[in-house]
C-alpha positions in Angstrom: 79.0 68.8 175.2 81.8 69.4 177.4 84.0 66.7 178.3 83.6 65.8 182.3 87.2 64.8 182.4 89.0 68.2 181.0 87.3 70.3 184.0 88.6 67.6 186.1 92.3 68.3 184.7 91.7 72.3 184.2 91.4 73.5 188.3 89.3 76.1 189.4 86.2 75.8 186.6 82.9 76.6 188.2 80.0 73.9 188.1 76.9 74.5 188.8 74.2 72.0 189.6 70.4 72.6 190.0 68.8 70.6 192.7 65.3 69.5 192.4 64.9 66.9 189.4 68.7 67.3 188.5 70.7 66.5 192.3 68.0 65.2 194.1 64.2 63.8 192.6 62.1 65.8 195.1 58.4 66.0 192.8 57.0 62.9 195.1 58.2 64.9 198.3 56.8 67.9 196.9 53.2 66.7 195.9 52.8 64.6 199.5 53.8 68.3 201.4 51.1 69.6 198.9 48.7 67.2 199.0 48.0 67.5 203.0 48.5 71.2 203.3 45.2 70.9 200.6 43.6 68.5 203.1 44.3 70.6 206.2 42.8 73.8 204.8 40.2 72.4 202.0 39.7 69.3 203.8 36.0 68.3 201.7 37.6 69.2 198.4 40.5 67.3 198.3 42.5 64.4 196.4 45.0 66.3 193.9 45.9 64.2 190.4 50.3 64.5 190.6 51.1 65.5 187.3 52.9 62.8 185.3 55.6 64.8 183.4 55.9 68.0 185.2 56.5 69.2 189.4 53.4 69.9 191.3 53.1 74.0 191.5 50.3 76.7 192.4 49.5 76.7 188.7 49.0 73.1 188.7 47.0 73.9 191.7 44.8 76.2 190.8 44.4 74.3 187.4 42.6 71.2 189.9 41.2 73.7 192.2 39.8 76.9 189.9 37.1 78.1 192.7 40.0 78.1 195.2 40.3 81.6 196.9 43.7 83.6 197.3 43.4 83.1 200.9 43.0 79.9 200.9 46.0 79.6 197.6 48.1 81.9 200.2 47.5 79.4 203.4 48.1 76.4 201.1 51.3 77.4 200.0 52.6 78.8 203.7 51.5 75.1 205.3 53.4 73.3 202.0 56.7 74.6 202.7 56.2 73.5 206.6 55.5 70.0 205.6 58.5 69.8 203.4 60.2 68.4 206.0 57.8 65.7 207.1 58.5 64.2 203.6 62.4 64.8 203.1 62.6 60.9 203.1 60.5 60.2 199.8 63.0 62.3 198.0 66.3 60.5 196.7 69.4 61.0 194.5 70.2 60.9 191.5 73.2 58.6 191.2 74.9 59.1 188.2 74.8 63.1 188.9 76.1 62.9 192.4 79.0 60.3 191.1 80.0 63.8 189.1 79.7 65.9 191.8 81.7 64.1 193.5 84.3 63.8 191.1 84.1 67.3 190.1 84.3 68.1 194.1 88.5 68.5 194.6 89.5 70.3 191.3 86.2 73.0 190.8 84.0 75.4 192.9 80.8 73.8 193.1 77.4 75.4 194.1 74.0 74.3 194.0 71.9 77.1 192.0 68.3 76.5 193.0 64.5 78.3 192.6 64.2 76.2 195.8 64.1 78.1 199.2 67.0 78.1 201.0 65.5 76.0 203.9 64.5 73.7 202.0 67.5 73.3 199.4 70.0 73.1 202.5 67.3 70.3 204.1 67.8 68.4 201.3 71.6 68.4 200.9 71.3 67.0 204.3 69.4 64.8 204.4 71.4 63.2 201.5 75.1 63.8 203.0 75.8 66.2 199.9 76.8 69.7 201.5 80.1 68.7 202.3 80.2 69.4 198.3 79.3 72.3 197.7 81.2 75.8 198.0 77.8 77.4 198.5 74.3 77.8 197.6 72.3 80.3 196.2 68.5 80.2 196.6 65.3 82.0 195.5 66.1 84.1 198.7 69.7 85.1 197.5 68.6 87.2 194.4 65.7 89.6 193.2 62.5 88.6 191.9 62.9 89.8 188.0 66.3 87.7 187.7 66.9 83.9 186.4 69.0 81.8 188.9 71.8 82.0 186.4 72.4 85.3 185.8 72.3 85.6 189.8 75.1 83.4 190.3 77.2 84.3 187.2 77.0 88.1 188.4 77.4 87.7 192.5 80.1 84.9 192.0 81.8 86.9 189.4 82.2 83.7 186.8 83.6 83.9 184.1 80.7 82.0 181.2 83.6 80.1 179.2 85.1 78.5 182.2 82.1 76.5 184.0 79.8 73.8 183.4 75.6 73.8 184.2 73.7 70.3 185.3 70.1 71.1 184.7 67.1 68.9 184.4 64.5 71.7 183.0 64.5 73.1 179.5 63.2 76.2 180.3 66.5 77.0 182.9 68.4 75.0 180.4 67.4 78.3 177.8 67.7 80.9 180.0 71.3 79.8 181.0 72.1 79.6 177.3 70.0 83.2 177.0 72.9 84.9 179.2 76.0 83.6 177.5 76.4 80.1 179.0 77.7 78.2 176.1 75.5 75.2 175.3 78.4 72.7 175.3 78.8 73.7 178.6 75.1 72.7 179.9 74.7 69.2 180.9 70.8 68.1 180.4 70.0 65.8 183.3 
């Protein structure tokens, strides 16, 4: 694992940090925003189970809903990302990641690399007094369908693999950034 302190004293590395479970713990936020778009348009069917070890999703949603209709899948997910922002205040930071960031902050580019929307992942920031930090973001909406967050960022940014570091909560991103050349000393699992 790459030592915090020699990117500190080596300017201009790249650190990347994921937001949702890595940054900021947003599942709680995310399951209330889910759980009353559900009620609004299936308002008979309704008390979702939050999953203990993994972030609410569609899957998880149809998994508790299987007779629930695309429309109805399609309106769920539209009214989810407007309540995001009735529940920004159940979300909350992780400390020892943001005392990084903000030592990382004078002497490396910092961005947040996110599947999050861009909406939302600048809502959150905000709400937590943490874009001041950042150099930018890049969001689901920055970068095709067919292409992991990682290989977005390394490719538009123009970063070189061997001179950055990766904060990242999931395994799955954790192995894609390691499928594309990000050395695994260089990821730090949150």
């Amino acid at each position: 694992m790459q030592n915090i302190n020699s990117l500190v004293h080596n300017p201009r590395k790249t650190v990347f940090f994921d937001l949702d479970g890595t940054l900021v713990h947003t599942d709680e936020a995310n399951f209330l925003a889910y759980q009353k778009a559900v009620n609004v348009v299936l308002p008979y069917k309704t008390v979702l189970r939050k999953p203990v070890y993994a972030r609410f999703n569609r899957n998880e949603l149809r998994k508790q809903l299987p007779s629930i209709s695309i429309f109805e899948l399609k309106r769920i997910t539209q009214l989810k990302v407007k309540f995001d922002a009735e529940f920004i205040s159940s979300t909350h930071i992780n400390q020892p990641v943001v005392a990084k960031l903000k030592n990382l902050r004078f002497n490396c580019d910092i961005f947040l690399i996110t599947n999050a929307s861009r909406v939302r992942a600048e809502m959150t920031l905000s709400a937590h007094n943490l874009m001041p930090y950042f150099n930018g973001v890049l969001s689901k909406n920055d970068r095709p369908l067919n292409i992991n967050k990682y290989q977005h960022a390394i490719e538009f940014l123009s970063v070189d693999v061997n001179n950055m570091m990766v904060f990242e909560n999931e395994s799955a991103q954790i192995k894609l950034a390691q499928d594309i050349g990000i050395p695994a000393n260089s990821i730090q699992k949150v």
